[in-house]
C-alpha positions in Angstrom: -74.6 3.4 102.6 -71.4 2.8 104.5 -69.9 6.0 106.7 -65.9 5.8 106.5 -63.8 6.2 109.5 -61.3 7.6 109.2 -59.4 6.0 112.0 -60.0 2.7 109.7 -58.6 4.5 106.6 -55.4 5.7 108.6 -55.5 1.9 109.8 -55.1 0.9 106.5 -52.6 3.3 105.4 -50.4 2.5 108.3 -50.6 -1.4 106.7 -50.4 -0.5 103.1 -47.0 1.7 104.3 -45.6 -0.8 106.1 -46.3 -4.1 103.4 -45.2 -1.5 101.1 -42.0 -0.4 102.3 -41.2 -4.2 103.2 -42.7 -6.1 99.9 -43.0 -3.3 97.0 -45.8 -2.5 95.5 -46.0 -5.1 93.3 -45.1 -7.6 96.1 -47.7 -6.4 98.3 -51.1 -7.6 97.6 -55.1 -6.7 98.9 -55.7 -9.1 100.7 -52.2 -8.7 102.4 -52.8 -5.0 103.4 -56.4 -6.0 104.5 -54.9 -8.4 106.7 -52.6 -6.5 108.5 -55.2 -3.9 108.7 -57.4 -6.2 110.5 -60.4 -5.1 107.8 -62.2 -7.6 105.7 -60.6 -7.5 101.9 -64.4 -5.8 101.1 -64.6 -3.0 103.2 -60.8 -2.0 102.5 -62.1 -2.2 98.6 -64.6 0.6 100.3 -61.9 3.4 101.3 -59.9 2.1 98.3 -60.6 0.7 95.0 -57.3 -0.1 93.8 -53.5 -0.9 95.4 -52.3 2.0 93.3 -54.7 4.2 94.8 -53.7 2.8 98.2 -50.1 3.9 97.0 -51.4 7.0 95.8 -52.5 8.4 98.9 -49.6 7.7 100.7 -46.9 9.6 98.5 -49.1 12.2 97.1 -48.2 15.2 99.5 -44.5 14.0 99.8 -44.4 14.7 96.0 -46.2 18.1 96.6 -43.5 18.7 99.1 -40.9 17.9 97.3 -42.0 19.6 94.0 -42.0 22.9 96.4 -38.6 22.2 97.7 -37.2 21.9 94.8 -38.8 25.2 93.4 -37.2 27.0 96.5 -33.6 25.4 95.5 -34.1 26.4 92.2 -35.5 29.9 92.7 -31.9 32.0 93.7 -30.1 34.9 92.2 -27.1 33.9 90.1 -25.6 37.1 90.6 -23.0 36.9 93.3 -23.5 33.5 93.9 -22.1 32.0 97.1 -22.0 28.8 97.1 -21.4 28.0 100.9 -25.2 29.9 101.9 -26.5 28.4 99.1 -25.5 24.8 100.0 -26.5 25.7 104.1 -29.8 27.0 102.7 -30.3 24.4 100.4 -29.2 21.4 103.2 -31.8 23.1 105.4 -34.5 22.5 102.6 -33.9 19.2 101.8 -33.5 18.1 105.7 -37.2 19.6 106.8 -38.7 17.5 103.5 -36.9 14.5 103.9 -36.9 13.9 107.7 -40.8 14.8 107.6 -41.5 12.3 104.5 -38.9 9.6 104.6 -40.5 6.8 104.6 -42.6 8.0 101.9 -39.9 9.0 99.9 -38.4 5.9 100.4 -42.0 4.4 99.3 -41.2 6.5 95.4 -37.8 5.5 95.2 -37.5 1.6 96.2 -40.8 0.5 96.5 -42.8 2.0 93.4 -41.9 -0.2 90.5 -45.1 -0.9 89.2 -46.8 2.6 89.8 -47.1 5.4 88.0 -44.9 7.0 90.5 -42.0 4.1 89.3 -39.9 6.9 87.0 -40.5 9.7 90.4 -36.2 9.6 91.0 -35.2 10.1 87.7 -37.7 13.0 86.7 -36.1 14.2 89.8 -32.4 13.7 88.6 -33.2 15.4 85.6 -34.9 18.5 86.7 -31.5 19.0 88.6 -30.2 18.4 85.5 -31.6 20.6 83.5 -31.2 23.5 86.0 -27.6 22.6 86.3 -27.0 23.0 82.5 -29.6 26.7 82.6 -26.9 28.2 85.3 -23.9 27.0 82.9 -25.7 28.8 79.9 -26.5 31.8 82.3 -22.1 31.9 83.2 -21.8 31.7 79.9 -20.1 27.8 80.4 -19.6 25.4 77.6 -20.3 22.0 78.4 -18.5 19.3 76.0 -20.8 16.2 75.4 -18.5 14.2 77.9 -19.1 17.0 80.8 -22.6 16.6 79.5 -22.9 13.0 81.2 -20.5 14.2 83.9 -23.7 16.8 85.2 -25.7 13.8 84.4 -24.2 11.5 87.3 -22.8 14.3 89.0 -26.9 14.7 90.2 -27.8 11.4 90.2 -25.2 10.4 92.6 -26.7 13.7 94.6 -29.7 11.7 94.3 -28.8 8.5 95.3 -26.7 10.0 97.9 -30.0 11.8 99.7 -31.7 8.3 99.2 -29.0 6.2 100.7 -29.5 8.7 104.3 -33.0 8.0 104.5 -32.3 3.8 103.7 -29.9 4.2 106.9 -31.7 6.5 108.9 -30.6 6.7 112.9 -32.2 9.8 113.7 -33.3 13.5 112.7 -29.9 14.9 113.6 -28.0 12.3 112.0 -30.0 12.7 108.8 -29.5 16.9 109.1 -25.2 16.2 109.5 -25.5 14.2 106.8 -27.6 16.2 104.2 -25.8 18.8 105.1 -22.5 17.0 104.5 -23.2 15.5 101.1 -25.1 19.3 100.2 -21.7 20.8 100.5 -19.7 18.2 98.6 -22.3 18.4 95.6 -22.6 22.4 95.5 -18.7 23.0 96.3 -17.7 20.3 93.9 -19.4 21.6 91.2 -18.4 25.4 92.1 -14.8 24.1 92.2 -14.5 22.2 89.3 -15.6 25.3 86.7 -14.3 27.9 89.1 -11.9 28.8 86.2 -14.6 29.6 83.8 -16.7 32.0 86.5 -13.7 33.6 87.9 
């Protein structure tokens, strides 16, 4: 029986990343990721069996990470709200998560069409959804059905925002200014526009 190193399975995970990030997953084949691994296509069969377990094992504890994150946004007293410590706390959040996991981030969002992971930024824009339209209901806000798909690109442009920083990265910092930049515009804007209603 064959012992594993795991230098060679980090070897290959360091190829799989980079054909993935540069191809997709669906453009990205075995034999190319054993190949840049420098590994016969049979022994990389032996650390993984399949491309999407390859892919797997690259996102998996982003999407723990991020699953936590978003559980920490979520979890804050309605009850006085401030909305400028909430969008400094919640910049701060997202900033530790995405500089540590951009590229595999970026790997879910760009590069996972073909996955099971494929639908990852949309569960995501929804759960912001849906938490959005719980802290209306909780301020007692009606939402008309044409505000309803306002919430609904409101967060996915929050989204897409986040993910457009990491597809430009230049460094931590610049990532952290900018986070925190587009944080406030999201939080504020949204304050703003019902502040009649909660005042």
């Amino acid at each position: 029986m064959q012992v594993l190193k795991e230098d060679v399975r980090e070897n290959i995970l360091a190829a799989a990343k980079k054909l993935f990030l540069s191809k997709g997953f669906e453009g990205a084949s075995m034999s190319m990721i054993a190949k840049e691994a420098g590994v016969s296509k049979s022994n990389l069969y032996n650390y993984f069996p399949a491309k999407e377990a390859l892919f797997q094992a690259l996102v998996q504890t982003a999407l723990a990470q991020i699953t936590q994150m978003m559980q920490v946004i979520f979890d804050h007293s309605s009850e006085g709200f401030d909305p400028k410590a909430f969008s400094q706390r919640t910049a701060k959040a997202l900033t530790v998560v995405l500089v540590a996991f951009r590229e595999e981030i970026l790997l879910l969002t760009d590069a996972s069409a073909g996955t099971a992971f494929e639908k990852t930024k949309e569960g995501i824009i929804q759960q912001l959804q849906a938490h959005s339209l719980h802290e209306f209901q909780h301020f007692q806000i009606e939402t008309k059905e044409d505000q309803s798909f306002f919430i609904h690109y409101v967060n996915a442009s929050f989204v897409e925002g986040l993910v457009e920083v990491l597809r430009h990265y230049q460094n931590d910092e610049w990532v952290a200014r900018n986070v925190e930049m587009l944080t406030a515009y999201y939080i504020h804007g949204y304050y703003f526009f019902f502040a009649d209603t909660l005042s």
